[in-house]
C-alpha positions in Angstrom: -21.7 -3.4 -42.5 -21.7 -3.0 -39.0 -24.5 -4.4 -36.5 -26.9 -1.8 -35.2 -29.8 -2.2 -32.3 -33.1 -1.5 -33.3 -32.2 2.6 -33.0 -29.5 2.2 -35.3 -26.8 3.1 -32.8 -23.8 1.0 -33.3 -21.9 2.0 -30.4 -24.6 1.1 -28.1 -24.6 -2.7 -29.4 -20.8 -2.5 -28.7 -21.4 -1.7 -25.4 -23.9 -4.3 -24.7 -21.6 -6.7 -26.1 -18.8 -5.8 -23.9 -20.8 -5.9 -21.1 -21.8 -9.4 -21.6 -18.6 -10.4 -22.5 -17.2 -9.1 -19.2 -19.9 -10.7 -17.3 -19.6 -13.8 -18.5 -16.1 -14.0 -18.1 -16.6 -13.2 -14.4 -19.4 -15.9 -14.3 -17.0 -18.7 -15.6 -14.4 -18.0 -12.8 -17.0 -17.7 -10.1 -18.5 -20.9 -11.4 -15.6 -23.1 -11.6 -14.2 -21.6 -7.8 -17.6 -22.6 -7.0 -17.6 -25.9 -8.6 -13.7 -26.8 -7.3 -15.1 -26.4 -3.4 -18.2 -28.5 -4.1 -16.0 -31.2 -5.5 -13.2 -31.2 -2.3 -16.4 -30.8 0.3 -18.0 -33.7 -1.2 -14.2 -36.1 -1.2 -13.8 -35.4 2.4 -17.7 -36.1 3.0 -16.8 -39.5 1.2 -13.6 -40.4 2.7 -15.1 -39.7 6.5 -17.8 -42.1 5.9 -15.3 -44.5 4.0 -11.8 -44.6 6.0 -11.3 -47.6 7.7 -8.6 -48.4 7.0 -6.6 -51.9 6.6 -3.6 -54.3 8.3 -2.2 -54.7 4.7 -1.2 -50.8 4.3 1.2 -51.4 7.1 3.2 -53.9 5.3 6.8 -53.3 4.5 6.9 -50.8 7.8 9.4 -52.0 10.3 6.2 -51.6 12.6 4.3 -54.2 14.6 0.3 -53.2 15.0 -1.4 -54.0 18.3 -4.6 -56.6 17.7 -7.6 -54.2 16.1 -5.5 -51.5 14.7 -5.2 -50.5 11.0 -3.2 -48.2 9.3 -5.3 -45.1 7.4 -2.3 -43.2 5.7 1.1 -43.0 5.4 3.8 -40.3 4.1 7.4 -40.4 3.5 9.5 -37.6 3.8 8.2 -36.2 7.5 10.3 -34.4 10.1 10.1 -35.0 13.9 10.2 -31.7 15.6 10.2 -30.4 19.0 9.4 -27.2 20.8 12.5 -25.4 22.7 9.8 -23.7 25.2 7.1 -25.9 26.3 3.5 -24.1 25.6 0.3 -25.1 26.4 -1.5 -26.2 23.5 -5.2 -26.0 22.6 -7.5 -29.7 23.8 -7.7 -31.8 20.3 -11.1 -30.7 18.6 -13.3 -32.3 15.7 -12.8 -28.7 13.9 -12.4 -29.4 9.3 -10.8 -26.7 8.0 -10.9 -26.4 4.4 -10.3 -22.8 3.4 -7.1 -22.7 4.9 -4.2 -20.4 3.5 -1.4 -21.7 1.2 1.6 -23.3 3.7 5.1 -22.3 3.4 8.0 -25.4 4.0 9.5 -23.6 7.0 9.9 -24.0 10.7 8.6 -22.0 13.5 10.6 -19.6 15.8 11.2 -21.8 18.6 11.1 -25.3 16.9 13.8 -27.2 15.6 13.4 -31.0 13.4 15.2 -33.4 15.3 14.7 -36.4 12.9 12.8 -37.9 9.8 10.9 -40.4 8.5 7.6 -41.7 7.4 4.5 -40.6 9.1 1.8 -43.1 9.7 -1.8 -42.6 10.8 -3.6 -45.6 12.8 -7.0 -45.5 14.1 -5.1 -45.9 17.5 -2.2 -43.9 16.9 -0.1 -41.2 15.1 3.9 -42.3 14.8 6.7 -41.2 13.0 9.2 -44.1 11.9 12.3 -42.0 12.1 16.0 -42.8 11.1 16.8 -42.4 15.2 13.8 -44.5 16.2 10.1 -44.7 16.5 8.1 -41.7 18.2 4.3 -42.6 18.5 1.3 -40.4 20.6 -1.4 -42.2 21.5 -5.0 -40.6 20.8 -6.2 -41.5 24.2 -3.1 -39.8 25.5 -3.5 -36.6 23.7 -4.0 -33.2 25.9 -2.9 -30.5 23.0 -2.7 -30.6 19.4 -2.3 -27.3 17.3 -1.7 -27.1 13.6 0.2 -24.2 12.9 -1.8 -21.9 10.4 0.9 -20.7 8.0 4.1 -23.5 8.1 2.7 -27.5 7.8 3.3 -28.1 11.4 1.5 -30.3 13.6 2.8 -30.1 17.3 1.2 -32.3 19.9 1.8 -32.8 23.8 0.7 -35.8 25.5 0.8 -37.1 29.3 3.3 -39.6 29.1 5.6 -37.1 27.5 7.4 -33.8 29.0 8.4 -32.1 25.4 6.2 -30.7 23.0 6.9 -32.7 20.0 5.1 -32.7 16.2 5.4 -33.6 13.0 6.7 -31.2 10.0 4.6 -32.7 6.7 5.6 -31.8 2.8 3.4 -28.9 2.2 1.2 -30.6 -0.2 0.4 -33.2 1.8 -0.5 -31.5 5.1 -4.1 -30.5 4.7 -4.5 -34.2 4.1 -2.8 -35.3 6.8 -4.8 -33.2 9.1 -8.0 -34.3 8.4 -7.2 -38.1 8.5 -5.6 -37.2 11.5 -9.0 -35.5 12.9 -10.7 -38.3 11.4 -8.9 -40.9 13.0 -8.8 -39.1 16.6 -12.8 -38.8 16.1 -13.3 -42.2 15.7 -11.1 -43.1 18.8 -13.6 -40.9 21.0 -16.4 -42.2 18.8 -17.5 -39.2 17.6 -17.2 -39.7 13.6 -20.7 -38.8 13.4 -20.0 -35.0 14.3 -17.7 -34.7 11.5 -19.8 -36.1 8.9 -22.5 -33.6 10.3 -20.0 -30.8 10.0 -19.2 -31.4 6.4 -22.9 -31.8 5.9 -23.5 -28.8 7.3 -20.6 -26.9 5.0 -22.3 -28.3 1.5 -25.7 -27.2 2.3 -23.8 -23.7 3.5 -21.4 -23.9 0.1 -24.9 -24.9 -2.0 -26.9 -21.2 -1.3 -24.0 -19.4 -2.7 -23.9 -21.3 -6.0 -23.6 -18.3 -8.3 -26.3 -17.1 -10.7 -26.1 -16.8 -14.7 -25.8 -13.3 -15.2 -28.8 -11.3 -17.3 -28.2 -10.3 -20.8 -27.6 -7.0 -21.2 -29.5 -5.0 -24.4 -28.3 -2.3 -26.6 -30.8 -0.5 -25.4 -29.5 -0.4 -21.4 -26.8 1.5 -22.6 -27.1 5.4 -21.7 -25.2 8.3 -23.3 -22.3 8.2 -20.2 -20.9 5.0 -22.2 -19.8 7.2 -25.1 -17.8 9.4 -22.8 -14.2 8.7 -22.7 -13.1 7.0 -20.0 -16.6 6.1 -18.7 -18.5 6.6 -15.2 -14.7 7.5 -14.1 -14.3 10.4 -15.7 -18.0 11.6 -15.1 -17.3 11.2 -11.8 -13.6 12.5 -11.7 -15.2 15.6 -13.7 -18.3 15.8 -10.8 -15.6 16.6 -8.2 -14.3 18.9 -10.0 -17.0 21.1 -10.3 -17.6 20.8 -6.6 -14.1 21.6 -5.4 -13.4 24.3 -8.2 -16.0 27.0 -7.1 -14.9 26.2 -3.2 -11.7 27.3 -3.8 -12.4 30.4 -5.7 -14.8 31.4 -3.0 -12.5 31.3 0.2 -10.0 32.6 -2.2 -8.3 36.2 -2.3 -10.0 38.2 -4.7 -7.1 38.9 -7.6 -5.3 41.8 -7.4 -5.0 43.5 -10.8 -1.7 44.8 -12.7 -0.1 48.4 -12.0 -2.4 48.5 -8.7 0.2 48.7 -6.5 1.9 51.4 -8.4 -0.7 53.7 -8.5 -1.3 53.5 -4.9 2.2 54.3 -4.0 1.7 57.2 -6.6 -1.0 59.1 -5.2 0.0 62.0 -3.5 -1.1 62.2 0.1 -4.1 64.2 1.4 -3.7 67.4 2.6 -4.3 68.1 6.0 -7.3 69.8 6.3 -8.2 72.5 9.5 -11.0 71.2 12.2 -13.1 73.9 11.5 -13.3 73.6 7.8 -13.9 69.8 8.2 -17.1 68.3 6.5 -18.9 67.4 9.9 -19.2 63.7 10.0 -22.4 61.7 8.8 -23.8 59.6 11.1 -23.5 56.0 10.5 -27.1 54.7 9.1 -29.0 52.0 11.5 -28.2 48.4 10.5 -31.0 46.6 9.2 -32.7 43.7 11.6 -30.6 40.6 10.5 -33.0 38.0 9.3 -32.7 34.2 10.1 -32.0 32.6 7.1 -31.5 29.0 6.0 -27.9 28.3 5.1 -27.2 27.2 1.5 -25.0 23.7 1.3 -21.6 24.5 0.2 -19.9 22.0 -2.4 -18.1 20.9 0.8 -20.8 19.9 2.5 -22.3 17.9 -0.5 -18.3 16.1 -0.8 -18.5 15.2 3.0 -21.9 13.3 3.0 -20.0 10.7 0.1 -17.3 11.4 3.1 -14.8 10.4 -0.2 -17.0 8.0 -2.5 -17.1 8.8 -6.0 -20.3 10.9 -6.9 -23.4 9.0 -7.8 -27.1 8.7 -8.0 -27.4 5.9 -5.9 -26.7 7.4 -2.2 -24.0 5.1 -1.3 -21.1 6.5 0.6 -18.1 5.8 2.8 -19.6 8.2 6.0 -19.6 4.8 8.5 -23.0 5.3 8.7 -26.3 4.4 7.5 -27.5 0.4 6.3 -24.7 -1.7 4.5 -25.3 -2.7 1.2 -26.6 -6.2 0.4 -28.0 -5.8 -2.7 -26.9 -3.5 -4.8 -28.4 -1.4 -7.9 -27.6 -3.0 -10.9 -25.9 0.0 -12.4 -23.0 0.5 -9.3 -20.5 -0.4 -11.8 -21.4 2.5 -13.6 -20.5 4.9 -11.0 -17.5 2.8 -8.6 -15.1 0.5 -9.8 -16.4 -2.8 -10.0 -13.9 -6.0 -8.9 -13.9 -8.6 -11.3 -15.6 -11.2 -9.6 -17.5 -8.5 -8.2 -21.7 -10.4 -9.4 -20.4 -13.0 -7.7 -19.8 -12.0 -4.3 -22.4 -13.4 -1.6 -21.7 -10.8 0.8 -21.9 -6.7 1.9 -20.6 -3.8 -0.3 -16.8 -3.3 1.0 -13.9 -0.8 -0.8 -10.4 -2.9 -1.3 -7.2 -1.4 -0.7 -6.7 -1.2 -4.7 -9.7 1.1 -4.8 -12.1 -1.6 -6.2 -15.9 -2.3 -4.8 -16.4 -5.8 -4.0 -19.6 -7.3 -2.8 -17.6 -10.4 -0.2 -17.9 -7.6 3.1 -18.3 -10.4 6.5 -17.0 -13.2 3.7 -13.4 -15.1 4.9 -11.2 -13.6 2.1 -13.0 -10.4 1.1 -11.4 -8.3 -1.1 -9.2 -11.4 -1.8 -6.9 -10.0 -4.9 -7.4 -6.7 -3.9 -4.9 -6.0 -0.8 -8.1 -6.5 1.7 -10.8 -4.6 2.6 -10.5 -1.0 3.0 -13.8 0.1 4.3 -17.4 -0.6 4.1 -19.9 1.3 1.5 -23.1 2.5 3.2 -26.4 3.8 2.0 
């Protein structure tokens, strides 16, 4: 027997449990993205209070350490790569990045690897133990380090040297390598402290958009547009419909009916008739006053104010003007597209490229998924 709500309508407990299966499932992901950040956040929080580093990590490298330095990390398998065209790179800065996008193994137009080896990080020092010799920058030497944003390339430029010159790191390993590296130049200007304070900073950030449990949703939230097929879509394809139909009849051509033609071209032509026998002409009777009257909206008036949103109840539209939506009415996914992570956005109401609604408008990835953001919904 199948399981009714308290009105006895079977398909709206259906609904309701679809509903709460969908937003549940959307919950879980947003939970565990949420939960994977927190966890990363709070390693590099540990490891920049804890890196210090030791003398015994340097042994077996054919490297001799000056009195007081350590070694924090070390990779195999790094390039040595120098810049054709010297550029003028950006001052080192205590910046953590940890949203960054995925890298891709390649080199940059321009740069070329030049040798390999294994990387090591001091708290003095970067160098690269290379097959051709030793290349090492000093941090107190440093004028320009940039980490290229899509390829795992660090290039550096220092004042004892006239090329550009960098490090090319396994892709897997370079987001670690930059933050020691940050780490360790930090601590050389003693400034450590500022990049503890900026992860601090980023988990009390990360901690306000912990996302919420959705609410349960009852059989009897479900309204009769759920038993249409193909849901608030087709109510709202069917909407525009009945707008644009009845403009396009009106600005029309009237139609022109069967056999009209032919009995035009059949009826003889009038017969002259003498001036004199002429039916005098009536005089043309006075024009009424015209009357100001208010203009009716047309259907394409009411289509421009949604300038292209789908039609709903709730106002919101894609005219560029008006407040952006924060907080949206708990039955939007009724009328637009929902994404499916769309509850757990911490941001404004934006359209994707796919067509979607997601609420991560002014968020770094928004619409991430959905080809980007296409434009912002307004109310």
């Amino acid at each position: 027997m199948a399981e009714t709500d308290s009105t006895g309508s079977t398909w709206r407990y259906k609904w309701a449990q679809r509903q709460n299966e969908q937003r549940q499932r959307t919950y879980r992901g947003a939970e565990q993205a949420w939960q994977r950040r927190d966890e990363e956040l709070r390693r590099l929080r540990t490891l920049a209070v804890d890196l210090e580093g030791t003398v015994a990590a340097g042994a077996g490298l054919p490297l001799e350490l000056a009195p007081g330095e350590t070694v924090l990390w070390t990779m195999p398998a790094a390039q040595l790569v120098e810049v054709r065209h010297t550029a003028v790179l950006p001052a080192p800065d205590l910046t953590v990045e940890v949203d960054a996008v995925p890298l891709r193994h390649r080199l940059p137009d321009g740069v070329r690897a030049t040798d390999a080896g294994i990387a090591v990080v001091t708290n003095r020092r970067l160098l690269l133990l290379g097959g051709r010799g030793r290349r090492d920058w000093a941090y107190g030497k440093m004028t320009g380090l940039s980490h290229d944003p899509a390829a795992p390339v660090t290039l550096i430029q220092a004042i004892d040297r006239r090329r550009t010159s960098g490090l090319l790191l396994p892709t897997d390993a370079a987001a670690e390598f930059r933050f020691v590296l940050t780490l360790a130049f930090a601590d050389a200007i003693e400034q450590r402290a500022t990049v503890v304070a900026q992860l601090d900073e980023l988990i009390a950030e990360h901690a306000q958009t912990q996302p919420f449990r959705p609410p349960v949703i009852t059989p009897g939230q479900a309204r009769i547009i759920a038993r249409i097929p193909g849901g608030p879509r087709a109510v709202a394809v069917a909407a525009a419909l009945a707008l644009i139909v009845p403009a396009v009849l009106f600005e029309s051509d009237p139609p022109v009916s069967p056999g009209s033609e032919v009995a035009v071209a059949a009826t003889p032509a009038a017969t002259p008739v003498p001036a004199k026998l002429a039916a005098p002409r009536a005089k043309p009777a006075p024009s009424a006053s015209p009357t100001s009257r208010r203009p009716t909206p047309t259907p394409a008036a009411t289509r421009e104010r949604l300038c292209g949103a789908p039609a709903n109840p709730l106002g919101y539209n894609f005219c560029g003007d008006g407040w952006r939506v924060r907080e949206p009415d708990h039955r939007i996914c009724d009328w637009f597209d929902c994404a499916q992570d769309f509850w757990a956005g911490r941001g404004y109401l934006v359209q994707c490229r796919d067509g979607s609604v997601s609420l991560t408008g002014g968020r770094r990835n928004a619409c991430a998924g959905h080809e980007g953001v296409r434009r912002t919904v307004h109310t």
